[in-house]
C-alpha positions as CSV (number, residue, x, y, z in Angstrom):
1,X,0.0,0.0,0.0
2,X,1.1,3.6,-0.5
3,X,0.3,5.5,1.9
4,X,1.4,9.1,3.3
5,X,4.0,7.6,5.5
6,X,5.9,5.6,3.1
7,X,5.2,7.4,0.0
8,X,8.3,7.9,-0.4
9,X,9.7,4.2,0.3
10,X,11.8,2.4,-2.8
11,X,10.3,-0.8,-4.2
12,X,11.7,-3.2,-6.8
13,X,9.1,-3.4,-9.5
14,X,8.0,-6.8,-10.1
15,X,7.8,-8.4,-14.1
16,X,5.0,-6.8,-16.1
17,X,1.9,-9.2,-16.2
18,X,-1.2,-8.8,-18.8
19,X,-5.1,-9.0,-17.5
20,X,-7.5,-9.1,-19.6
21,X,-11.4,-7.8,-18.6
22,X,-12.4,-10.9,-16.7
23,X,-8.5,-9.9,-14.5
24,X,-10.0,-6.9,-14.0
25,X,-13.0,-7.9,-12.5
26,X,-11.2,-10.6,-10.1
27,X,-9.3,-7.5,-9.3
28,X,-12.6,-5.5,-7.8
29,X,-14.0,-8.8,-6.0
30,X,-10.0,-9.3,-4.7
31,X,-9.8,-5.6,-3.6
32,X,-13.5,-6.5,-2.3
33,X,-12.6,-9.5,-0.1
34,X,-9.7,-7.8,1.5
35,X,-12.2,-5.4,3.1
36,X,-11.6,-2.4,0.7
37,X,-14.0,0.4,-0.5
38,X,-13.2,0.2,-4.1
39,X,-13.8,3.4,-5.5
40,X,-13.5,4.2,-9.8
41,X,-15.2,5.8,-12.3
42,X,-18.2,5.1,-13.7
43,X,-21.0,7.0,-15.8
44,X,-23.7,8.9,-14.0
45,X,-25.6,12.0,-14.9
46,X,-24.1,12.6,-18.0
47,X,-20.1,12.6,-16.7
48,X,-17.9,10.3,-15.7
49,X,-17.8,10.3,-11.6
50,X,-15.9,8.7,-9.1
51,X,-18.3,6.4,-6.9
52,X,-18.2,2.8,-5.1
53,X,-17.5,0.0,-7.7
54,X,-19.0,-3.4,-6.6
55,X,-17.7,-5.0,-9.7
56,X,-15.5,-3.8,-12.8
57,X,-18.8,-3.6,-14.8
58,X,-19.5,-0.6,-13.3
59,X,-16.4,1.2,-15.5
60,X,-17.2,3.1,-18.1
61,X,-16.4,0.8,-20.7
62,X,-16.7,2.3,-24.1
63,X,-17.1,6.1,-22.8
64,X,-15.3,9.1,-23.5
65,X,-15.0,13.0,-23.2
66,X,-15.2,16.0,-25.1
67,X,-13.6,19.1,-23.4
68,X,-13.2,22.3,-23.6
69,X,-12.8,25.7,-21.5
70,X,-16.4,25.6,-20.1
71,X,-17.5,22.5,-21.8
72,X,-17.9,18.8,-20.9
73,X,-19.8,15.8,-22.8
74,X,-20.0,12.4,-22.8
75,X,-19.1,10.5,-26.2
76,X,-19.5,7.3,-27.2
77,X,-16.3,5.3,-28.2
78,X,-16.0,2.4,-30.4
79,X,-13.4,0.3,-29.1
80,X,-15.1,-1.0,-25.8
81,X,-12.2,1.5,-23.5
82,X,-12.4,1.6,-20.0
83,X,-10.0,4.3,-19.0
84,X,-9.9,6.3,-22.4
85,X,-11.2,9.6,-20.8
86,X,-9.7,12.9,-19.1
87,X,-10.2,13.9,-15.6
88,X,-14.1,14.4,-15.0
89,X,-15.8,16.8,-12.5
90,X,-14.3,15.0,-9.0
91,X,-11.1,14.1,-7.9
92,X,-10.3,11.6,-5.2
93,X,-9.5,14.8,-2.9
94,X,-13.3,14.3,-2.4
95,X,-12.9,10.8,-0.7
96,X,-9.4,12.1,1.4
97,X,-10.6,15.5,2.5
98,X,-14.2,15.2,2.5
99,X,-16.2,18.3,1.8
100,X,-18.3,18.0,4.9
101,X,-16.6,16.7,8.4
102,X,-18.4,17.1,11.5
103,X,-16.0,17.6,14.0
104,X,-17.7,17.3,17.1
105,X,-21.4,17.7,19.0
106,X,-22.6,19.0,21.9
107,X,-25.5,18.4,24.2
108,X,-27.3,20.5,27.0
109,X,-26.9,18.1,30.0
110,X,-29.5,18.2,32.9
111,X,-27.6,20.1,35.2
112,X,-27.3,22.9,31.8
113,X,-23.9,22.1,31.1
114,X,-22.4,21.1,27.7
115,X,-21.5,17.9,27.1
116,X,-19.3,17.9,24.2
117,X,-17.8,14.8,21.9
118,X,-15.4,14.8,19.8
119,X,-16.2,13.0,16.3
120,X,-14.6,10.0,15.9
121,X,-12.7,9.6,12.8
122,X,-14.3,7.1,10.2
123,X,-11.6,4.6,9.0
124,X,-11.9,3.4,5.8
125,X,-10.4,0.8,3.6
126,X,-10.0,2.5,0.3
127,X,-9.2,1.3,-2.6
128,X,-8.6,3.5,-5.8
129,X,-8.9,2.2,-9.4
130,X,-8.2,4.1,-12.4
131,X,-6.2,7.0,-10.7
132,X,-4.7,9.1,-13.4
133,X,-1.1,10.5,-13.3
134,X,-1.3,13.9,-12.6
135,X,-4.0,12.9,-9.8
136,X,-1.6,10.5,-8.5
137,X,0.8,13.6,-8.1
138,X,-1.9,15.6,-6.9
139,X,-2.7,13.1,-3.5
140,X,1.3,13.4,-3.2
141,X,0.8,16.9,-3.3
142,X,-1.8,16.5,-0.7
143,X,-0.4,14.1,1.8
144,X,2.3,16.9,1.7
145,X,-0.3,19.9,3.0
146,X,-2.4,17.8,5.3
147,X,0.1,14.8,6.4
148,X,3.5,16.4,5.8
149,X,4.2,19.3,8.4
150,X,4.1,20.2,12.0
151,X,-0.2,20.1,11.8
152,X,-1.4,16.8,10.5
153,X,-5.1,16.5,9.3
154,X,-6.2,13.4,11.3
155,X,-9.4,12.8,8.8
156,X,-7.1,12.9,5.9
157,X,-4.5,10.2,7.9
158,X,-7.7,8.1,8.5
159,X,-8.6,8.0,5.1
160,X,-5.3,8.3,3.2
161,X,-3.1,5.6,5.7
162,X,-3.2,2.4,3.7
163,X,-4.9,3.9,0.6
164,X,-5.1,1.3,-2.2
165,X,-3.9,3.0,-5.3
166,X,-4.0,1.8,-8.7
167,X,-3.2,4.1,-11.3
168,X,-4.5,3.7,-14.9
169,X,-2.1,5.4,-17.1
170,X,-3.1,8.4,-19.7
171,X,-3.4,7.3,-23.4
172,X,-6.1,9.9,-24.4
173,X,-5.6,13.4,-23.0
174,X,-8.0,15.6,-23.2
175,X,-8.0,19.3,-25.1
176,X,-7.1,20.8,-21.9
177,X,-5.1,18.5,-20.3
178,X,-1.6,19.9,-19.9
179,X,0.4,17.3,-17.3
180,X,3.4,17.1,-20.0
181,X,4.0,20.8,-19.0
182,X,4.0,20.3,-15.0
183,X,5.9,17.0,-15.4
184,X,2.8,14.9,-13.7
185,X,2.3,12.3,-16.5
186,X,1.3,10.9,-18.4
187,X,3.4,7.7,-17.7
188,X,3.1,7.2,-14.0
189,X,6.7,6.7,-12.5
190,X,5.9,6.4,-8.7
191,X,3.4,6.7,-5.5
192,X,0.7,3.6,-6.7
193,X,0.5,0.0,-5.7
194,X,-0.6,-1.0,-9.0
195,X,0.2,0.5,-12.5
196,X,-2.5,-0.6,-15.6
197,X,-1.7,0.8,-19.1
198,X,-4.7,-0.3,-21.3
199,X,-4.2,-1.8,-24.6
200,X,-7.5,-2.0,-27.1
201,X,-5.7,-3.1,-30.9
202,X,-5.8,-6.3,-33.4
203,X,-4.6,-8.5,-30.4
204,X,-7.9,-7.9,-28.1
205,X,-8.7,-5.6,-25.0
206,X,-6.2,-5.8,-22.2
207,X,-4.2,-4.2,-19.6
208,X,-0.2,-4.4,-19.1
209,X,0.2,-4.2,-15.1
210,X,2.5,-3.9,-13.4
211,X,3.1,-3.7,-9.2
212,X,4.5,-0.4,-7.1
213,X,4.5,-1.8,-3.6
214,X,4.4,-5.6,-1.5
215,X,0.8,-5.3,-1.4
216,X,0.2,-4.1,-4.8
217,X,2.5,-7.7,-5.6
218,X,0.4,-9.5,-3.5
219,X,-2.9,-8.4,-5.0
220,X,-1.6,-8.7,-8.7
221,X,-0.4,-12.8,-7.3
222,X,-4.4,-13.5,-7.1
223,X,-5.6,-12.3,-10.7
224,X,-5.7,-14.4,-13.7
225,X,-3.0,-12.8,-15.4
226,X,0.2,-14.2,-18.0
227,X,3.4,-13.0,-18.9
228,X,3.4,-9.6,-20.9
229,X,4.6,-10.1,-24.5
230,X,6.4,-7.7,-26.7
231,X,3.5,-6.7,-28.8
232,X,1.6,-5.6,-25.7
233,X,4.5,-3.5,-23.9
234,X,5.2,-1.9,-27.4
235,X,1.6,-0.9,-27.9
236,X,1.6,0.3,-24.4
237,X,4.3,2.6,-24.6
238,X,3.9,4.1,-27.8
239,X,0.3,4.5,-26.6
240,X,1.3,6.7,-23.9
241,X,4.4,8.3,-25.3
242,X,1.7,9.6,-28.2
243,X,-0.9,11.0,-25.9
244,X,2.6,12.9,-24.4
245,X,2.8,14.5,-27.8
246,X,-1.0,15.2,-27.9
247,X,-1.6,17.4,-24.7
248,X,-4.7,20.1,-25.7
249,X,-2.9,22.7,-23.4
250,X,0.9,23.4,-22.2
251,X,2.8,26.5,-20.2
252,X,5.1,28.6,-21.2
253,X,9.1,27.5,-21.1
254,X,9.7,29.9,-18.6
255,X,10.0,29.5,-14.8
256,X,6.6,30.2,-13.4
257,X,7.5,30.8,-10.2
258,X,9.4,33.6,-11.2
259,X,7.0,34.7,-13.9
260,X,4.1,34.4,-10.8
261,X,6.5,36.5,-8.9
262,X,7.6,39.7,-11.2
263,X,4.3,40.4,-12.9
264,X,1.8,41.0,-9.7
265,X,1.1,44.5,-10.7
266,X,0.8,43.1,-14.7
267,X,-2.1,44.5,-16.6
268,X,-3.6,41.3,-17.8
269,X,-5.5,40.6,-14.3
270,X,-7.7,43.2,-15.0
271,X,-8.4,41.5,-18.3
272,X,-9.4,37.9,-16.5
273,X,-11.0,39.5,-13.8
274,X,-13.2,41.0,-16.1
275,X,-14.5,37.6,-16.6
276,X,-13.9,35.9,-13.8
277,X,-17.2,35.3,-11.8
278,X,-15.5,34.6,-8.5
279,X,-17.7,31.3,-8.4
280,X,-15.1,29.2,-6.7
281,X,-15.7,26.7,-8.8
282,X,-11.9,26.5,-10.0
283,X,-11.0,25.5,-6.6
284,X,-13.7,23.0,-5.9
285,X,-12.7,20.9,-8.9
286,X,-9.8,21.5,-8.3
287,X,-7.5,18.1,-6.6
288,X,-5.3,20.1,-5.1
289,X,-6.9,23.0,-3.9
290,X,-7.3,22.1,0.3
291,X,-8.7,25.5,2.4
292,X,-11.1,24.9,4.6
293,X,-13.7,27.0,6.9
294,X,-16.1,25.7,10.1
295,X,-19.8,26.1,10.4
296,X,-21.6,25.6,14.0
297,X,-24.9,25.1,14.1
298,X,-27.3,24.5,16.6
299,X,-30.7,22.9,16.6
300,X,-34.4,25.0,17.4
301,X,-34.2,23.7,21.0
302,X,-30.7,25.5,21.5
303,X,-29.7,21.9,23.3
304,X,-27.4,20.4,20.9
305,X,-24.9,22.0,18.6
306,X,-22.8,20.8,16.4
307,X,-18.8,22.3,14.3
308,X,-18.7,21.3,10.8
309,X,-15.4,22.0,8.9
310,X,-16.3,22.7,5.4
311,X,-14.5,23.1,1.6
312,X,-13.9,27.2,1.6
313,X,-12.6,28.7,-1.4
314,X,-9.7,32.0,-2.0
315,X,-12.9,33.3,-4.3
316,X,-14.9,34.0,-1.1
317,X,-15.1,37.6,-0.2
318,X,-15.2,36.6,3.4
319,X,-12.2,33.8,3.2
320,X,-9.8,36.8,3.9
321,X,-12.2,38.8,6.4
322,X,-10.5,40.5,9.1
323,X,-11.9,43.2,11.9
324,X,-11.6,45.6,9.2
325,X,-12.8,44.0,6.5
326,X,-11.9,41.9,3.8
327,X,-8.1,41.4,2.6
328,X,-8.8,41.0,-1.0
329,X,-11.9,42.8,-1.8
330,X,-11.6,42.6,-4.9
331,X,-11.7,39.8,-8.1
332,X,-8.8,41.0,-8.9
333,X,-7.0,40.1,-5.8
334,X,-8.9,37.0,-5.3
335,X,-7.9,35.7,-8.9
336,X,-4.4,37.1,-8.4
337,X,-4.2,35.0,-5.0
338,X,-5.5,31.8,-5.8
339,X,-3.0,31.5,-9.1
340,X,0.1,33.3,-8.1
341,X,-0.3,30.6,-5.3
342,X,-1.3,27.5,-7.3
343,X,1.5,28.1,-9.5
344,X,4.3,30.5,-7.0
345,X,3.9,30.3,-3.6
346,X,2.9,26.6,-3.3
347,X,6.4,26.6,-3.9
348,X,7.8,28.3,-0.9
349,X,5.1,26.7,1.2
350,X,5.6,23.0,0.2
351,X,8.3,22.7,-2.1
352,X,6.6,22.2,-5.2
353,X,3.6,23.1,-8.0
354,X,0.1,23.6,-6.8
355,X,-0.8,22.3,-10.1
356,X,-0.6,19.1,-11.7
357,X,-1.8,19.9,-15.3
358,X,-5.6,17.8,-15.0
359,X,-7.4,20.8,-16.9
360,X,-10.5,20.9,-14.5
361,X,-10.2,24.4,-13.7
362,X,-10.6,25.3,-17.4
363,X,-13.5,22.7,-18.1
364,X,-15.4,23.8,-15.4
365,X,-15.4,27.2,-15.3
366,X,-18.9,28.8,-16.3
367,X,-17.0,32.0,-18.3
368,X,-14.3,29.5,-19.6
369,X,-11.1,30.8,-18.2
370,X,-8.3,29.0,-18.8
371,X,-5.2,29.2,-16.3
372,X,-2.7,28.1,-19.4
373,X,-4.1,31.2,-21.6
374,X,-3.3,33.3,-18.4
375,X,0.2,32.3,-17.8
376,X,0.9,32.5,-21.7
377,X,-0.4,36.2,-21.3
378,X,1.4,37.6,-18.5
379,X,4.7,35.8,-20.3
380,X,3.9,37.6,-23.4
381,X,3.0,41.0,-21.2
382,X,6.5,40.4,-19.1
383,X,8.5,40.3,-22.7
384,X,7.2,43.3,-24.4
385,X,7.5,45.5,-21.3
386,X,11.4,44.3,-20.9
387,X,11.3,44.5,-25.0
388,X,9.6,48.5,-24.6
389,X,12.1,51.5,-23.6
């Protein structure tokens, strides 16, 4: 298992092994037995979501996306694919830092005084099937901000610490995925317990796997599996060294820490802003995005209460609200904020990106803002004024 406590431990890859469809199903009812909550994607309300699998029939075999800045549809596919889409409107950030946590209640006692309890945190077997790259670096990213420091999120620990992870490598980006740029994918080169790379061709439907960690060794012991052939690990990695040359999106060359850094006064935020609806819903898409606020409510009685910590967003005119008012009262300052810091600051907080490349951001912003166009523009705005006298 990878987990946020050995993340970072070194494991010698086992042989690459081949499953076909019926593998992957002994792989759910495996995962299943061994007391995991296997969660994957799987269609719903016209998108591809991430929900409980109870079988690998549940994938969304034959399924794909259409995206663009603003715009998501469902497409049917041909060739029967199970993993042949882009990132969809959830990330597994819902399932590790939950939206909603109660934290604790509180009840009038008969003498009048509160009894309080702490919430007991929910343990949960997971186990994640089809995890893209870049989302793969985006929980590493994670179990750096809420595991990694001197504060440790105990719901995330309970949810993340011997987290199942099976990643499903990228052979169809999307038209805004960008992970090439930010180095996430979209061959995935660490952090999983099981790697699949899915081959549909000539030779029939199947997946090369391959194992990450003991466990992940274990698991891949029990499937109905055979030796991976040449044909197969060919087609696999031209498969996902052409979706590398097929990204919809990519950043500038430049360092965009530094570009983040030099152009906070740069003309082009007035131009986004102009657009920007201050929605949030970059950051609530977004798998890396982590800020939080609390909620205590109380019932009509006024004899039990309870403290909620809920998703909060940069975009909220009261996330910066101070005796005196807001910090950044303006969209300007809120967009300004939350990308100078996704793509800056994360930096000098936790020693890397904010950003892994997925493209949600872009698809699912109402007014179709796009965080590559942005960076492109302040590059381009930064070059003319050092090219201008």
């Amino acid at each position: 298992m990878t987990d946020a406590s050995n993340a970072g431990g070194v494991f010698e890859q086992r042989a690459e092994t081949v499953l076909d469809r019926d593998g992957l199903d002994v792989l759910v009812r495996v995962l299943r037995r061994r007391g995991r909550t296997v969660i994957g994607p799987t269609v719903r309300d016209g998108a591809i979501v991430l929900d409980e699998l109870d079988s690998a029939d549940a994938l969304p075999y034959g399924w794909g996306v259409e995206l663009e800045a603003g715009r998501y549809r469902l497409r049917r596919r041909e060739d029967g694919a199970a993993f042949a889409h882009s990132a969809g409107p959830q990330s597994w950030k819902s399932f590790l830092h939950p939206e909603r946590v109660r934290q604790w209640s509180a009840d009038r006692g008969p003498d009048g005084a509160p009894v309080v309890r702490e919430e007991a945190q929910e343990r949960i077997s997971y186990a994640f099937l089809g995890v893209r790259p870049c989302d793969l670096r985006a929980i590493q990213i994670l179990d750096r901000v809420m595991s990694g420091g001197r504060y440790r999120d105990p719901t995330y620990l309970s949810r993340r610490t011997g987290a199942f992870l099976i990643a499903a490598e990228c052979t169809e980006p999307g038209a805004t995925c960008f992970c090439v740029s930010m180095g996430s994918g979209p061959a995935a080169d660490a952090g999983y317990d099981l790697a699949l790379t899915e081959v549909v061709d000539d030779a029939g439907h199947r997946f090369l796997c391959r194992s990450g960690s003991e466990e992940g060794a274990a698991v891949l012991a029990e499937l109905p599996r055979r030796s991976a052939d040449d044909p197969t690990r060919e087609a696999a990695a031209q498969a996902v060294s052409a979706a590398a040359e097929r990204m919809g999106r990519s950043m500038p060359l430049v360092d965009l820490r530094t570009l983040m850094r030099d152009n906070l006064e740069a003309e082009r935020w007035d131009d986004v802003t102009a657009r920007c609806l201050s929605c949030g819903n970059c950051t609530m898409v977004c798998p890396t995005c982590f800020c939080t606020t609390t909620e205590d409510v109380t019932d009509l009685t006024g004899d039990h209460a309870e403290r909620w910590r809920l998703w909060d967003s940069c975009y909220d005119l009261d996330f910066s609200h101070l005796q005196g008012g807001p910090v950044r009262a303006t969209p300007r300052s809120r967009y300004r904020q939350w990308l100078t810091h996704k793509l800056g600051t994360w930096h000098d907080q936790f020693d890397s990106s904010g950003c892994v490349g997925c493209g949600r951001c872009i698809v699912w912003c109402p007014t179709g803002i796009d965080l590559t166009e942005e960076a492109h523009a302040l590059h381009r705005e930064a070059a003319h004024r050092e090219r201008t006298p």
